[in-house]
C-alpha positions in Angstrom: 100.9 83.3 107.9 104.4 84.1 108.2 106.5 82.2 105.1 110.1 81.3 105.1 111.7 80.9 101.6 115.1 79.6 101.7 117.1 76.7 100.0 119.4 74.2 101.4 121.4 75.2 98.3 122.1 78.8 100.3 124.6 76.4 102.6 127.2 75.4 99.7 128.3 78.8 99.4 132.1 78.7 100.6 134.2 81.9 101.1 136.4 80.2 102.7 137.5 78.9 106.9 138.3 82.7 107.8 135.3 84.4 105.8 132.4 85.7 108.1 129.8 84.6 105.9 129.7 80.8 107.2 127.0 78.4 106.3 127.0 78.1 110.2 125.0 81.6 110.1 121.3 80.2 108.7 121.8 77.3 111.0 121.8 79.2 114.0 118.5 81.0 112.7 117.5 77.5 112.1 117.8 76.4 115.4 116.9 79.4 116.9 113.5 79.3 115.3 113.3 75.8 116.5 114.1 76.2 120.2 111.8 79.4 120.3 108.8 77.5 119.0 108.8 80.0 116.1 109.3 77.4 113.5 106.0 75.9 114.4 104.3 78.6 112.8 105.3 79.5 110.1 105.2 77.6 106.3 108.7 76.8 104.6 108.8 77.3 101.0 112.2 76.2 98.3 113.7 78.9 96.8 113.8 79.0 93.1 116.3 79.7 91.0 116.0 83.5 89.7 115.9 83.3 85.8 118.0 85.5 83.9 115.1 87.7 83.2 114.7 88.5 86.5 118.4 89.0 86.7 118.4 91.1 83.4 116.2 93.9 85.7 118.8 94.4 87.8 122.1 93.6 86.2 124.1 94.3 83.0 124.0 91.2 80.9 128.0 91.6 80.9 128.3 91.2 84.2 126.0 88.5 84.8 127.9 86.8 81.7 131.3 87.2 83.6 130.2 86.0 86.9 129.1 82.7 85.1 132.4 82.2 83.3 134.4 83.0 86.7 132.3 80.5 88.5 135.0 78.2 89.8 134.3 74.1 88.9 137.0 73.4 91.7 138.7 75.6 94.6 138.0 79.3 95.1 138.3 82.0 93.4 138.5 85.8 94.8 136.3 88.4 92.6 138.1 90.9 95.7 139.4 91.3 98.9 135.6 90.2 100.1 134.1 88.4 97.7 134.5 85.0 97.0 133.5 82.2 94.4 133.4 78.4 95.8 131.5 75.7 93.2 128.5 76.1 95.2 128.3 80.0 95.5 126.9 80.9 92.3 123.6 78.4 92.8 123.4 79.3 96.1 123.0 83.5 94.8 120.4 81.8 92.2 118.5 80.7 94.9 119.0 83.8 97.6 117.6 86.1 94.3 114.9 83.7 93.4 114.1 83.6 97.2 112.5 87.3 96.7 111.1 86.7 93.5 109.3 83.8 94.8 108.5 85.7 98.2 106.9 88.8 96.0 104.4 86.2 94.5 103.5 85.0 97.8 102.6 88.0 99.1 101.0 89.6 96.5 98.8 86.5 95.7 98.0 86.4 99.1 99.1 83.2 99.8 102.2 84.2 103.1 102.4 87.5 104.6 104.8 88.6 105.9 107.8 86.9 104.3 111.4 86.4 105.1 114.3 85.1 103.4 117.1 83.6 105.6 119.6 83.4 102.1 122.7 83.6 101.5 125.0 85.1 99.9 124.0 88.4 100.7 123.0 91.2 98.4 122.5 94.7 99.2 126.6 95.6 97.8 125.6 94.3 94.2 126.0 96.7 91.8 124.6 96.9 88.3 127.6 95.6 87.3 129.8 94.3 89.9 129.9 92.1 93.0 131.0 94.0 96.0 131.2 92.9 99.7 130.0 89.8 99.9 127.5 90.5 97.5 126.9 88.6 93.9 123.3 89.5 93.2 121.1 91.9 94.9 118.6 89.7 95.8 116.5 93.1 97.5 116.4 95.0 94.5 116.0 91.6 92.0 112.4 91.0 94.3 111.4 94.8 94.1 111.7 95.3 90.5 109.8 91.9 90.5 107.0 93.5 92.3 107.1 97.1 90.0 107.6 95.2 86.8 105.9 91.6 86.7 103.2 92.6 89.6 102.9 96.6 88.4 103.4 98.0 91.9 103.9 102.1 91.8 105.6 102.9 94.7 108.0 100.4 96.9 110.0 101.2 99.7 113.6 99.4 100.6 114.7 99.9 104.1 118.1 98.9 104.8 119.0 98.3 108.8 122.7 96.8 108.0 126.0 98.3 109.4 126.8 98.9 106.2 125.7 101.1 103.2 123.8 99.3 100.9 125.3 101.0 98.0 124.5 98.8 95.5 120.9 99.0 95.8 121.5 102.7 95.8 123.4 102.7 92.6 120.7 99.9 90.8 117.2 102.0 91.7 119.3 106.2 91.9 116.8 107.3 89.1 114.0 105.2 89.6 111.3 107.4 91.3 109.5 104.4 91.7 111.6 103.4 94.7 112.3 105.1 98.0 115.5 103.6 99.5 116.1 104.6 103.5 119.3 103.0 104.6 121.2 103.2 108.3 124.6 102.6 108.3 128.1 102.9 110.7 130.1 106.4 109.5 132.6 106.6 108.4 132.6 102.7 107.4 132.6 100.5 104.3 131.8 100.5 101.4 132.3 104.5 102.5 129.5 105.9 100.6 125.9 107.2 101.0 127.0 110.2 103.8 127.0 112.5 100.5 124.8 111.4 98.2 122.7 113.3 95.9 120.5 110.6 95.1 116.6 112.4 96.1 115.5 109.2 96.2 117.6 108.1 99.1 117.0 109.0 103.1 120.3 108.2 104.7 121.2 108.2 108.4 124.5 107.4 108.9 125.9 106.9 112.4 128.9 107.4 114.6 130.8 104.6 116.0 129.3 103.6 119.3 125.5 105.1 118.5 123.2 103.3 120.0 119.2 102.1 120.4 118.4 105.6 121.2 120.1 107.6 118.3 119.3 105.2 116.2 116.0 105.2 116.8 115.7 109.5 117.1 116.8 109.2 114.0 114.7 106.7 112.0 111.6 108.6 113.9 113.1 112.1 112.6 114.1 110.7 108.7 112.5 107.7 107.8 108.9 107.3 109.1 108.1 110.8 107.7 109.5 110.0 104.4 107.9 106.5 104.3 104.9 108.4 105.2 105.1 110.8 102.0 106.3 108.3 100.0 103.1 106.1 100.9 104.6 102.8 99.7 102.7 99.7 98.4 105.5 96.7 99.4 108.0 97.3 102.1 111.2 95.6 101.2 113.2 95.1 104.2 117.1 94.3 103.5 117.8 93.0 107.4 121.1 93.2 108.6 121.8 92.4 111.9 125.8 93.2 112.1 124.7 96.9 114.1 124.3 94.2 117.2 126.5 95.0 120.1 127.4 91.6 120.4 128.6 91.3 116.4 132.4 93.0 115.8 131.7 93.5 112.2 131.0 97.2 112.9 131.3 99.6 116.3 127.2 100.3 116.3 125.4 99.0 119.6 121.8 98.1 118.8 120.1 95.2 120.7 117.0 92.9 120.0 115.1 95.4 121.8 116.0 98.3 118.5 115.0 95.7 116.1 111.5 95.1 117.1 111.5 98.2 117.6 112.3 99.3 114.0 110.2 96.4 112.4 107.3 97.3 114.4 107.3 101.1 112.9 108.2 99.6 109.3 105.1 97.1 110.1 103.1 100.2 110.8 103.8 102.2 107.7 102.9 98.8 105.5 99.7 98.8 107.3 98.7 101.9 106.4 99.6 102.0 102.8 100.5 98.9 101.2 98.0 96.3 102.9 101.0 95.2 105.5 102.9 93.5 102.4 106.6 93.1 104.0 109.2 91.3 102.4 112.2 90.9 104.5 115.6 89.8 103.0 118.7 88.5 105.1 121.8 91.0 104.8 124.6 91.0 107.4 125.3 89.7 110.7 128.1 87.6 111.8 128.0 86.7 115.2 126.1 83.3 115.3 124.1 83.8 118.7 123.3 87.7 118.8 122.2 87.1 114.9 119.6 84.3 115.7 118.2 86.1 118.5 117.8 89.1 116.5 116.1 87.5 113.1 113.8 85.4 115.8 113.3 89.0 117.5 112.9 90.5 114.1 110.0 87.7 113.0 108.1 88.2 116.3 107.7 91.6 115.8 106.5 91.4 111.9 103.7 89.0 113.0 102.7 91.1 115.8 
């Protein structure tokens, strides 16, 4: 059975009136999966909040200590130009971590699969140690070191579909040969990076302004699957980000519903045939209320077939 792991903790995050990253976001999912009969289906669970431990596999200790200091008791307080502390946001990146953590254990003891975690803040810009882009923990990498180190999983793959670069799950897992990390992304494009990397462990496609369905899907079919196939993973970690949707003006990429199932179905596939179908998906990006509701309900159909 499809389980949702969320927290209504993961609405008290506030960038801000002008920040993309509203609480209104999960409430269209909410009501999306509601008016699609979706919800009906599935089993909710409450995020936890991720213990320091879990934190620790991830993050520098310094960091995570400055974070707490910074967290605001009143008003808001900007970490940078993106990135915002409100009194609610640092419980509210407790919970979107411990989301995955507790999403892991589901899956692997059987009891939900597939998983998703409609969560927010988002993650995938998280470095070691610093909050980038939104980003104050990165909840994706925080549940796939819970699967390789708590759950002694070999081989995971993360597969990021946002807009934008996940950089700072590149940066956490670069020498971990444990981890195979395929990310699509607008270039060139914030946070600018992954076009040149040297990381092996990383299968980038980065695409032109305007590319659409078709080239993005050429390309996962000509980089991706036949990595994921080599790689043989035994967890696919899926950091969605729906902000490639022609409808969302947070990037210039055109994909529709249509690319997402698409792309979930083939991910869906390669979890099949190596890691028992274990898929934990992981909210990222998307902005536009309505084109980011119909994708995640899209995105759900497809990973429970």
């Amino acid at each position: 059975m499809l389980g949702i792991v969320s927290h209504p903790d993961c609405l008290e995050h506030d960038a801000g009136p002008l920040h993309p990253d509203t609480r209104g976001r999960l409430d269209a999912i909410s009501n999306q999966m509601i008016s699609s009969g979706l919800d009906f289906v599935v089993r909710h669970y409450d995020a936890p909040l991720v213990t320091r431990a879990q934190l620790e596999r991830v993050h520098e200790p310094v960091y995570l200590d400055r974070l707490e200091a910074t967290s605001p008791a009143a008003g808001l307080v900007a970490i940078d130009g993106d990135t915002v502390l409100s009194p609610g946001t640092l419980r509210a990146a407790q919970r979107a971590a411990g989301a995955g953590v507790l999403g892991v254990d589901l899956i692997l003891s059987g009891e939900a699969d597939p998983v998703f975690c409609p969560v927010r803040p988002p993650g995938h810009h998280a470095e070691a140690g610093a909050a980038l882009g939104f980003c104050l923990f990165n909840n994706i990498a925080v549940a796939s070191a819970h699967a390789l180190d708590a759950h002694g999983l070999k081989r995971v793959a993360i597969i990021d579909f946002d807009a934008h670069h996940g950089n700072g799950t590149e940066e956490i897992f670069k020498h971990d040969k444990r981890v195979l990390f395929c990310s699509s992304f607008q270039h060139p494009f914030y946070p600018f990076t992954g076009h040149a990397s040297e990381t092996p462990n990383l299968v980038a496609i980065p695409l032109a302004a305007g590319a659409t369905g078709p080239e993005f899907r050429e390309a996962v079919a000509d980089h991706w699957l036949p990595a994921l196939e080599r790689f043989a993973p035994q967890m696919v970690f899926i950091s969605a980000g729906f902000d490639a949707h022609i409808l969302d003006d947070m990037s210039d990429l055109c994909l529709t519903e249509a690319d997402y199932i698409w792309v979930t179905d083939k991910l869906l596939g390669v979890a099949r045939a190596h890691g028992e179908g274990r898929v934990l998906s992981m909210l990222e990006g998307g902005y536009e209320p309505t084109a980011l509701a119909r994708s995640v309900v899209a995105h759900l159909k497809a990973l429970i077939g």
